[in-house]
C-alpha positions as CSV (number, residue, x, y, z in Angstrom):
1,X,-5.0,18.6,-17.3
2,X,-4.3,21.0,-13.9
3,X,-1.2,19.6,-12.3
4,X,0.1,20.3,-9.0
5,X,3.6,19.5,-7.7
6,X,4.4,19.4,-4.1
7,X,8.6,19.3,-4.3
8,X,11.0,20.7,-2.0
9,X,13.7,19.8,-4.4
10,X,14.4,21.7,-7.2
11,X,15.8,19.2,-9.1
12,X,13.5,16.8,-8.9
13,X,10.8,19.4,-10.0
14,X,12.9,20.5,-12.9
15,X,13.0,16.8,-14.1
16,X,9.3,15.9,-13.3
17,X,8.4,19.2,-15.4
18,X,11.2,18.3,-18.4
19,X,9.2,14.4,-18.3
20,X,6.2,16.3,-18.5
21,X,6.4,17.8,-21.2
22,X,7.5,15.2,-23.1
23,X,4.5,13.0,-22.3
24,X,2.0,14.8,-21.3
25,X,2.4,18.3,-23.6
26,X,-0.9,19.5,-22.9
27,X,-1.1,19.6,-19.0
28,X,-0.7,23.2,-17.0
29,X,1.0,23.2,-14.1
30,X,-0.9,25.1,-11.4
31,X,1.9,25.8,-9.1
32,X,4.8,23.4,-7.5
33,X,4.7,24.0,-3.2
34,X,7.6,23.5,-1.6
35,X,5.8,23.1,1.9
36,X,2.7,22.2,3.4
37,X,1.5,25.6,4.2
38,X,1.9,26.3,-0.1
39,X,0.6,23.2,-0.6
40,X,-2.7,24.1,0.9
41,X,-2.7,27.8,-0.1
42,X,-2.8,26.7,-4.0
43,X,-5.2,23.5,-3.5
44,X,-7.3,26.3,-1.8
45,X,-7.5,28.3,-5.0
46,X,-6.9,26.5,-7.6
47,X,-9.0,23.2,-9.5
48,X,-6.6,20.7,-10.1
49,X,-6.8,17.3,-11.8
50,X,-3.5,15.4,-10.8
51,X,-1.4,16.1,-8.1
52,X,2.5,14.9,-7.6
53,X,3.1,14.7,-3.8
54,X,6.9,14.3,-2.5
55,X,6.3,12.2,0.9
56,X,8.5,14.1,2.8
57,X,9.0,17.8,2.4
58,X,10.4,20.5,4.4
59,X,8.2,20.9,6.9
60,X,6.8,17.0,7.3
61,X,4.9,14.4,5.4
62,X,2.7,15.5,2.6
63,X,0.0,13.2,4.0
64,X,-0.6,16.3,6.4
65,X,-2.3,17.8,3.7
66,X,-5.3,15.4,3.3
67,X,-5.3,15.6,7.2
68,X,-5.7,19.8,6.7
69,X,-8.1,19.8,3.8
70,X,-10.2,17.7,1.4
71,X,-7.5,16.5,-1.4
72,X,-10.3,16.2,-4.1
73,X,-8.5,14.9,-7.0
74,X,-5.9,12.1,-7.3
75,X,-2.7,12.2,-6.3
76,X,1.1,10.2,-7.3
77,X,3.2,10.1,-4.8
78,X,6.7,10.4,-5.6
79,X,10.3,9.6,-2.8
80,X,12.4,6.8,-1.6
81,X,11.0,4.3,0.9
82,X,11.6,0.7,1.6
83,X,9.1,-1.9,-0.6
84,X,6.5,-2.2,1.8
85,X,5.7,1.3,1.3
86,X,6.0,1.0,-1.6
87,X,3.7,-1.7,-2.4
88,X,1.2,0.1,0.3
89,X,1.1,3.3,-1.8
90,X,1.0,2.1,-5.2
91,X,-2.3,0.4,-3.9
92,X,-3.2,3.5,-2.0
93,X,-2.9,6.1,-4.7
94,X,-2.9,6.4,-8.3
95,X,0.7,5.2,-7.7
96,X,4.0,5.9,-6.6
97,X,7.1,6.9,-8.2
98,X,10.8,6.1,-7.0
99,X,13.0,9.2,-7.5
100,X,14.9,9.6,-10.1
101,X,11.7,9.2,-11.5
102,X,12.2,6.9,-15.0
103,X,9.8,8.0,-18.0
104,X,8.2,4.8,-18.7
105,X,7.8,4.7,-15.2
106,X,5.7,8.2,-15.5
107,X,4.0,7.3,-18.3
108,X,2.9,3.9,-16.9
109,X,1.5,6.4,-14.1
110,X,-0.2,8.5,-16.2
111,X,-1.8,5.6,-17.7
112,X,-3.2,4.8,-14.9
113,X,-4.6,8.2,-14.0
114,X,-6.2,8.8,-17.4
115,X,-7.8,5.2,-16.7
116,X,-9.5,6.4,-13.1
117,X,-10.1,9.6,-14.1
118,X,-13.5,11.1,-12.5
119,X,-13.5,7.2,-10.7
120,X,-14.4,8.5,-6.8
121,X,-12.5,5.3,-5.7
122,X,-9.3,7.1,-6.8
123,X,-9.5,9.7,-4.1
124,X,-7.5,8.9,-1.3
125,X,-10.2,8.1,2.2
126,X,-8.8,9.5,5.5
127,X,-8.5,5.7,6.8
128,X,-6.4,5.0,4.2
129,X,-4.0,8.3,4.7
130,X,-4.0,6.6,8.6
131,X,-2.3,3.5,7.1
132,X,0.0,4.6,4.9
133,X,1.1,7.2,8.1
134,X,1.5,3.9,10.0
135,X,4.2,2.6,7.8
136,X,5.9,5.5,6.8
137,X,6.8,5.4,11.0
138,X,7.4,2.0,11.0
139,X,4.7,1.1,12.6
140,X,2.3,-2.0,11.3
141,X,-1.6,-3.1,11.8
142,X,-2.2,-4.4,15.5
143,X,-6.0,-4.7,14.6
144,X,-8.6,-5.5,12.7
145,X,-12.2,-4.5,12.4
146,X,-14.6,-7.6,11.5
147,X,-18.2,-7.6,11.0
148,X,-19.9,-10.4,13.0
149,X,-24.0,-10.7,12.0
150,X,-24.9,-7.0,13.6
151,X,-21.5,-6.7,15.8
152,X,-17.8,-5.6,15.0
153,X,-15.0,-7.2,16.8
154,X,-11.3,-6.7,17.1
155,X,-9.3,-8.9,16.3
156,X,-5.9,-8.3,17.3
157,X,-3.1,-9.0,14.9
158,X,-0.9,-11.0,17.0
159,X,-3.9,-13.3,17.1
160,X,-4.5,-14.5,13.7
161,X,-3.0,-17.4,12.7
162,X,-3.3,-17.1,8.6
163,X,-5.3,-14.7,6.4
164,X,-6.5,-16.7,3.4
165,X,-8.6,-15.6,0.3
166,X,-11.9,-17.8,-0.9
167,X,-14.4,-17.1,-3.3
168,X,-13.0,-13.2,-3.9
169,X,-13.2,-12.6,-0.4
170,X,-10.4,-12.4,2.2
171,X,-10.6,-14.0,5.3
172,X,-8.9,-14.2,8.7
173,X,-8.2,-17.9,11.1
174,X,-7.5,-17.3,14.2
175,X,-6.0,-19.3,17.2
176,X,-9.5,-19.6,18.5
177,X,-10.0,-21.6,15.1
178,X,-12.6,-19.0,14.3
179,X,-12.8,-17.4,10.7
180,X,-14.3,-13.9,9.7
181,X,-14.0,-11.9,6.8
182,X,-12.3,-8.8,6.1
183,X,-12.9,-6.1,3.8
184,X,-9.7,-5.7,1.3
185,X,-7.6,-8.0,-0.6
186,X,-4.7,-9.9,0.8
187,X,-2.7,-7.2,-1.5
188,X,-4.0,-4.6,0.5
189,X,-3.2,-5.8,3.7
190,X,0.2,-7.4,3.3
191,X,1.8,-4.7,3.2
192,X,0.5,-3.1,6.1
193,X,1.6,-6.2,8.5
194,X,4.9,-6.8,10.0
195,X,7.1,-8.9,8.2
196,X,8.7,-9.9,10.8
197,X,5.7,-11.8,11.3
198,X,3.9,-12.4,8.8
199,X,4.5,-14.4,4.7
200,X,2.4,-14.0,2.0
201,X,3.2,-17.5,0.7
202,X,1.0,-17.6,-2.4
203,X,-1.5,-15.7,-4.0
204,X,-3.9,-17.0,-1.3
205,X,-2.4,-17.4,2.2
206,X,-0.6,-15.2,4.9
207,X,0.8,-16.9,7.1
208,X,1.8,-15.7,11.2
209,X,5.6,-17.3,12.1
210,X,4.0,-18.0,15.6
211,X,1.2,-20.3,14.4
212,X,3.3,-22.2,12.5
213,X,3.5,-25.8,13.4
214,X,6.1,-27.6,10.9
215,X,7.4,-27.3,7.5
216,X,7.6,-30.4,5.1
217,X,8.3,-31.0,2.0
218,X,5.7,-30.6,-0.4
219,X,7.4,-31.4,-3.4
220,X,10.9,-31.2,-5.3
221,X,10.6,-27.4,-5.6
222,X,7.6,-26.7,-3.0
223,X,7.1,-26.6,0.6
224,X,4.0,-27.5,2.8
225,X,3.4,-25.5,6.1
226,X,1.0,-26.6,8.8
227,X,-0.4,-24.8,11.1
228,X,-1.1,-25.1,14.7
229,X,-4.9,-25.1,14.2
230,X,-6.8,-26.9,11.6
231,X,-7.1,-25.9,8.2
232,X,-9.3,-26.5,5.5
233,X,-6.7,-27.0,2.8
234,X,-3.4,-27.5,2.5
235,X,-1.0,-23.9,2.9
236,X,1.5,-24.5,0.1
237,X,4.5,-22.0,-0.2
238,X,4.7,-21.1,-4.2
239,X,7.7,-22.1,-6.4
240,X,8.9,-18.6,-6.7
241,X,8.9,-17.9,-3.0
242,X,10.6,-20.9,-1.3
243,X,14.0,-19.2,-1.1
244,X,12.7,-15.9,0.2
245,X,10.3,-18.2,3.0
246,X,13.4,-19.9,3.9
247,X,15.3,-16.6,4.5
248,X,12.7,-15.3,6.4
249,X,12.0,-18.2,8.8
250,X,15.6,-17.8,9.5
251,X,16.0,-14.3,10.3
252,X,12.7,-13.6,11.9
């Protein structure tokens, strides 16, 4: 296995190397580039299998690199950013590693590559490297792209009301009390909205602070939330997240 590291701290790179070669004896390490500019000189001549990609390096975000040239293998990104980065790039990538970076974390990692390997879908598309920019600024999805018969519309974020999953598809309602599909899963997209604004409440809703109606409650450890436009079932906050909805509703 060809390995490059893009690092512009030499510690880290000395303990990704030492993990390494504890787990994976048999990889060679192609080069470690400590900038952009050596990150695209080696990718240029060298195959590589795996690449280890530090977010931000001394001359800006490594993401610049898939803007530069076609990244054709996949890549684990490793730095310190706040969970809804995190949560975007560990479905973005082959995954993403909080520095220190743990072994078991690594190997889980590794895993995962060896699992993907030669799977196209695990090469990182430039509308995903768009995204992940987006949050990495601070920034969150103001729009979305839905296919209507032969047309595509944009729907504006601020719009929808709840996004909702059915029959493995994901869907949007908005305050027009219109519904249209998306492509993605509600995993995928939560983390690229605000959440500010928007709850992921269960497994199956998202819900938009502005459309909510009311709150009532559901049950002795479960909460009910309607919405100001009608809705086919009943939007039920799950067990586990009652105390972090209540939090939010407060603070947003």
């Amino acid at each position: 296995m060809k390995i490059l590291i893009v690092e512009d701290e030499s510690l880290a790179v000395s303990r990704l190397q030492w993990l390494l070669d504890k787990i994976q004896a048999d990889y060679e390490l192609v080069g470690v580039a400590h900038s952009i500019r050596e990150a695209l000189v080696l990718i240029e001549k060298n195959k590589i299998d795996l690449g280890f990609f530090d977010i931000q390096i001394e001359d800006g975000l490594s993401l610049s690199i898939f803007e530069q040239t076609n990244v054709g293998f996949p890549v684990i990104f490793t730095t310190a950013f706040n969970d809804y980065a995190v949560k975007a790039f560990k479905l973005n990538s082959i995954d993403y590693l909080l520095k220190p970076i743990s072994e078991p974390e690594l190997k889980h990692a590794l895993n995962k590559f060896n699992t993907l390997w030669n799977n196209p879908n695990s090469l990182i598309s430039n509308s995903l490297i768009d995204e992940m920019r987006q949050i990495l600024m601070g920034k969150y999805k103001e729009r979305f792209a839905v296919r209507t018969g032969t047309k595509t519309e944009i729907i504006q974020s601020d719009n929808i009301c709840f996004f909702y999953s059915l029959n493995k598809g994901s869907f949007v309602k908005t305050s027009q009390d219109k519904n249209y599909l998306l492509d993605g899963s509600l995993d995928h997209i939560f983390p690229l909205l605000n959440p500010r604004r928007f709850f992921k409440i269960s497994r199956r809703h998202i819900v938009n602070l502005d459309a909510i109606q009311d709150i009532q409650a559901y049950s002795a450890t479960r909460l009910k939330v309607n919405m100001k436009v009608k809705t086919d079932e009943e939007l039920i906050v799950s067990r586990e997240k009652v105390s972090a909805f209540k939090k939010w509703i407060e603070s947003s």
